[in-house]
PLY file of the C-alpha trace (Angstrom):
ply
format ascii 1.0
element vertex 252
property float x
property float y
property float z
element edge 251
property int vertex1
property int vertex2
end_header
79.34 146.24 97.59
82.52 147.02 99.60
80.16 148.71 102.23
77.77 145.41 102.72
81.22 143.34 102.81
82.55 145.24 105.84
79.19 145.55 107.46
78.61 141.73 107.27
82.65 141.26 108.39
81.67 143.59 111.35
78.67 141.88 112.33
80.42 138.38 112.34
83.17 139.80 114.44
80.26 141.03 117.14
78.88 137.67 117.20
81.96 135.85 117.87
82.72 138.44 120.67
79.24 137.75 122.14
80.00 133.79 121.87
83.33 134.32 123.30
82.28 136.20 126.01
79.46 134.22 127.37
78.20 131.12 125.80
81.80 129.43 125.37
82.45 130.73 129.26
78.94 129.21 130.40
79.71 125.95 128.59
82.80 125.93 130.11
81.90 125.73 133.62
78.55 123.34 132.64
81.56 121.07 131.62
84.73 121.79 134.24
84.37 118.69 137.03
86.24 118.96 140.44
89.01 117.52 139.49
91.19 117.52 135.86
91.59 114.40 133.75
95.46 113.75 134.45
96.97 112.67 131.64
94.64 114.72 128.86
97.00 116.65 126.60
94.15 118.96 123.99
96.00 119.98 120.64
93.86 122.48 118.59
94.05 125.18 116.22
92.33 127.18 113.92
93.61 127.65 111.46
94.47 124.12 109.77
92.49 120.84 109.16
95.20 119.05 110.89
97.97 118.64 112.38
100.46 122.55 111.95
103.70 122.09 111.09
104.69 123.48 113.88
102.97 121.26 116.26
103.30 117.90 114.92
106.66 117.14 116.10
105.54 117.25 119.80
101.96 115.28 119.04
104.56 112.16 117.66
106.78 112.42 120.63
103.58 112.59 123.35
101.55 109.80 121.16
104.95 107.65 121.33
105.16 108.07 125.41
101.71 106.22 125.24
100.93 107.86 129.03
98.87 110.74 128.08
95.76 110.73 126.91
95.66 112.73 123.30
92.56 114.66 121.71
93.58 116.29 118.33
91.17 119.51 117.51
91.98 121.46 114.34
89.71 123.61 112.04
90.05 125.79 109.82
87.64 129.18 111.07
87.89 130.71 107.74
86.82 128.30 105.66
83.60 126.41 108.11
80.06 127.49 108.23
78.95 129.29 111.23
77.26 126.69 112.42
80.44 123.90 112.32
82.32 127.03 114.05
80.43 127.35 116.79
79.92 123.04 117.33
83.73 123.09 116.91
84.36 125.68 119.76
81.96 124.32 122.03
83.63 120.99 121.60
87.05 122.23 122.42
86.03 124.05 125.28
84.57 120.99 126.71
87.72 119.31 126.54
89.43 122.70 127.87
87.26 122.56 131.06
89.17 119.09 131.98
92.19 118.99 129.92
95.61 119.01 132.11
97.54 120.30 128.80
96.10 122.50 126.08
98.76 122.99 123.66
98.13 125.70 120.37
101.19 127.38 118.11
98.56 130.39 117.05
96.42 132.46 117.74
93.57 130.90 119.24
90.67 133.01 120.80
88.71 130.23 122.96
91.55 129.75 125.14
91.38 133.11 126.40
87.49 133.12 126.33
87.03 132.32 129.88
88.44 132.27 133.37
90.75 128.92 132.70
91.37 126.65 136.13
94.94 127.07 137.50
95.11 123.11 137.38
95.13 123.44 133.40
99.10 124.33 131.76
98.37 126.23 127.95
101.23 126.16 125.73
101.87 128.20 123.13
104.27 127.00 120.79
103.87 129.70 118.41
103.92 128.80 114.91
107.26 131.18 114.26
110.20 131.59 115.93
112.18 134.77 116.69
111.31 138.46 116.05
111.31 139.86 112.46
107.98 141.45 111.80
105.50 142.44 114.25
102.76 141.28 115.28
100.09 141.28 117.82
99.27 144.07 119.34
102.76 145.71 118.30
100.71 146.24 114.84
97.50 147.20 113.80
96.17 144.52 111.37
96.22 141.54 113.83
93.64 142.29 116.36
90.08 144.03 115.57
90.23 147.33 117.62
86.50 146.21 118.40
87.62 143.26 120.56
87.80 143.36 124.45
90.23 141.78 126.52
93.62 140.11 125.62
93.65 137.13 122.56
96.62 135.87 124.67
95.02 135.64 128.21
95.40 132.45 130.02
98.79 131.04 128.44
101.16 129.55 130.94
104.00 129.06 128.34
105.09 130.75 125.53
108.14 128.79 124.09
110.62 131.43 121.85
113.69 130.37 119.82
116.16 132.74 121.07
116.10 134.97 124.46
116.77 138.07 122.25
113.21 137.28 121.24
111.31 137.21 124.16
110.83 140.91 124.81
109.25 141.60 121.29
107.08 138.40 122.30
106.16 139.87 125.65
105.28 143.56 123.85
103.32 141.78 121.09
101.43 139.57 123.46
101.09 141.77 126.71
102.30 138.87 129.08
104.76 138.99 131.66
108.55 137.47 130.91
108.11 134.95 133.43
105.69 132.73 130.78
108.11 132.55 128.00
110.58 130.13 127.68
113.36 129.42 125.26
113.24 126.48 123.19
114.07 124.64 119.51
110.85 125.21 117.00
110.26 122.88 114.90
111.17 124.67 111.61
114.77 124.72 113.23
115.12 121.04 114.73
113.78 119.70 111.30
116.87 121.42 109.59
119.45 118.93 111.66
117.25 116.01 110.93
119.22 113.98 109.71
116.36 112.76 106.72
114.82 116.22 106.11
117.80 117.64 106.25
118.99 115.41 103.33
116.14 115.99 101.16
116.62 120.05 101.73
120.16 119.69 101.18
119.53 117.95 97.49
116.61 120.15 96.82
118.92 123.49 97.43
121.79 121.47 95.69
119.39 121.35 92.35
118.09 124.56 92.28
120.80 126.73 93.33
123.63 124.73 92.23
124.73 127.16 89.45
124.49 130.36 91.43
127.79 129.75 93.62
129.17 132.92 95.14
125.51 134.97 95.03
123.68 135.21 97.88
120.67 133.13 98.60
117.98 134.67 100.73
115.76 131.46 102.31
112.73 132.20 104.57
110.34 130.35 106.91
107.20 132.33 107.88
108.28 135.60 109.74
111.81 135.18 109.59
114.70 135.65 106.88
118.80 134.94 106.91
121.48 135.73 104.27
123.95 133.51 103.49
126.90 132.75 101.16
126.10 129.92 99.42
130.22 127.66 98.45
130.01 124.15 98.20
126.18 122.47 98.49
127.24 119.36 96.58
128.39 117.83 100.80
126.26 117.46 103.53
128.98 118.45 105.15
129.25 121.72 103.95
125.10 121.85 104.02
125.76 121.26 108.03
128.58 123.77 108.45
126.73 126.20 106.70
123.61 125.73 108.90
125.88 125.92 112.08
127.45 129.30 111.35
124.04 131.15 111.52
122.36 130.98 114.40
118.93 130.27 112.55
118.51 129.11 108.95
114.83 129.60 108.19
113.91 126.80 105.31
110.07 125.94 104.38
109.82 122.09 104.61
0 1
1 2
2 3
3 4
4 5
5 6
6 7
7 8
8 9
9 10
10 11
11 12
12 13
13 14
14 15
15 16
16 17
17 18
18 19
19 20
20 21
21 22
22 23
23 24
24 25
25 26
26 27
27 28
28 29
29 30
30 31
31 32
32 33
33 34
34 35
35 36
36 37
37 38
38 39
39 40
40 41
41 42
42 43
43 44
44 45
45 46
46 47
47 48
48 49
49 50
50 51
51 52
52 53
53 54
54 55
55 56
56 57
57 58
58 59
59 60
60 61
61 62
62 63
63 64
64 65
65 66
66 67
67 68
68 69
69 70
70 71
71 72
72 73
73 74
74 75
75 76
76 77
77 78
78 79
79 80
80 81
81 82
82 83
83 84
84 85
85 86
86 87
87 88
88 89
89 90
90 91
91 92
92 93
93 94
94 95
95 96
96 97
97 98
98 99
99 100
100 101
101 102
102 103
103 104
104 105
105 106
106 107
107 108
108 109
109 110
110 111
111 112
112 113
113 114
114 115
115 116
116 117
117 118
118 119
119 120
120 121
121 122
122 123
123 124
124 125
125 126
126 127
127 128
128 129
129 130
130 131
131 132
132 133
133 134
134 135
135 136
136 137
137 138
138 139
139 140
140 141
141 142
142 143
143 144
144 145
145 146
146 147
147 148
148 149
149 150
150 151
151 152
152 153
153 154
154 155
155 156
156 157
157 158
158 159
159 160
160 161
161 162
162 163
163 164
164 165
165 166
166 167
167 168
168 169
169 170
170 171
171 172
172 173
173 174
174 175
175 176
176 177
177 178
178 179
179 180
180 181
181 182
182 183
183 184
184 185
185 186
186 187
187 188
188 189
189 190
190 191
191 192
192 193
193 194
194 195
195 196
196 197
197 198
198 199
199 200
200 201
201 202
202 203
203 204
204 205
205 206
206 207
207 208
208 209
209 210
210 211
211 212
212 213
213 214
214 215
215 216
216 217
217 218
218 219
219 220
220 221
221 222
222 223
223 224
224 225
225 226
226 227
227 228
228 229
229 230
230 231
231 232
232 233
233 234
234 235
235 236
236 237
237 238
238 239
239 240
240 241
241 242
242 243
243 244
244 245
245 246
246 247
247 248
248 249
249 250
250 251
């Protein structure tokens, strides 16, 4: 049974390298016109059926500016039938052909299916921020050794959350320093909200409120900080405490 399950996993992973490879690049030049749709910001991934954490806060702010133009794409690839995967890539990449923005915070293989038009900025966001396990192809189990080319080609930005980070981004994705940039995720500009970070600070406060002077060990995704937990019963002390480590990684 084990043997038919890899042999079918195999085979799906040669058809979406044959897709990738030249139906998604064909229907991206049947779709790319002269000129890019100024103003057309694409978000997609594919690996939620909306919105990622990690992506939402800069949807709100570009949907508030009300002078871009916003298409929302987000599947799931794990979960869809073939058929619904391969609509749902050809429909991106007909919004990719014209788009002015793409922006993704994964992995996100028709991005780097085709030769993308200089006139079109990809940003990757990155769903993590900083450097504590590896990934890419710094370790085995994210890329199939069967696939050709780099899952990271055509991204103009790469945004990290500390510049101690970017080489281990550059190994893991194979791209030159020049394309990533330092900047707040959102995991860490949700912790100074003032309203989220009220609702963490009571939810630590409750939980943890009879284990003063242990340590607490709090993670977000691929990161993880030790602290020495005093006084959580303040906001002020919740801010302090935030402030003295340079990230506190909290899930949301």
């Amino acid at each position: 049974m084990k043997f038919k399950a890899d042999i079918k996993i195999m085979m799906r992973q040669y058809v979406k390298m044959a897709i990738q490879s030249l139906l998604l690049p064909a229907f991206y030049d049947l779709f790319k016109p002269k000129q890019i749709e100024q103003g057309l910001v694409v978000f997609a991934d594919a690996h939620h059926k909306n919105v990622p954490s990690s992506m939402a806060p800069l949807v709100r702010e570009v949907k508030r500016r009300k002078h871009k133009k916003v298409v929302e794409i987000y599947d799931d690839y794990q979960q869809i039938s073939f058929l619904r995967l391969l609509r749902r890539m050809l429909y991106f990449m007909k919004y990719y052909a014209r788009a002015e923005y793409v922006v993704i915070c994964d992995n996100f293989l028709p991005i780097a299916s085709c030769k993308k038009r200089k006139e079109t900025t990809v940003i990757q966001l990155w769903h993590g921020c900083g450097a504590f396990k590896k990934f890419g192809y710094d370790t085995q189990g994210d890329i199939p050794a069967v696939y050709k080319g780099n899952v990271f080609r055509n991204y103009d930005i790469v945004t990290v959350s500390a510049p101690g980070c970017a080489s281990h981004f550059q190994s893991a994705m194979r791209l030159p320093k020049k394309y990533l940039y330092r900047s707040e995720s959102a995991a860490r500009i949700n912790i100074f909200s003032h309203r989220i970070g009220n609702r963490a600070g009571s939810g630590l406060n409750r939980h943890i409120k009879k284990q003063k002077g242990k340590k607490l060990c709090s993670g977000h995704r691929h990161f993880v900080d030790i602290l020495r937990i005093r006084n959580w019963n303040s906001m002020r002390t919740w801010y302090k405490c935030a402030k003295n480590f340079r990230t506190i990684f909290l899930s949301l």
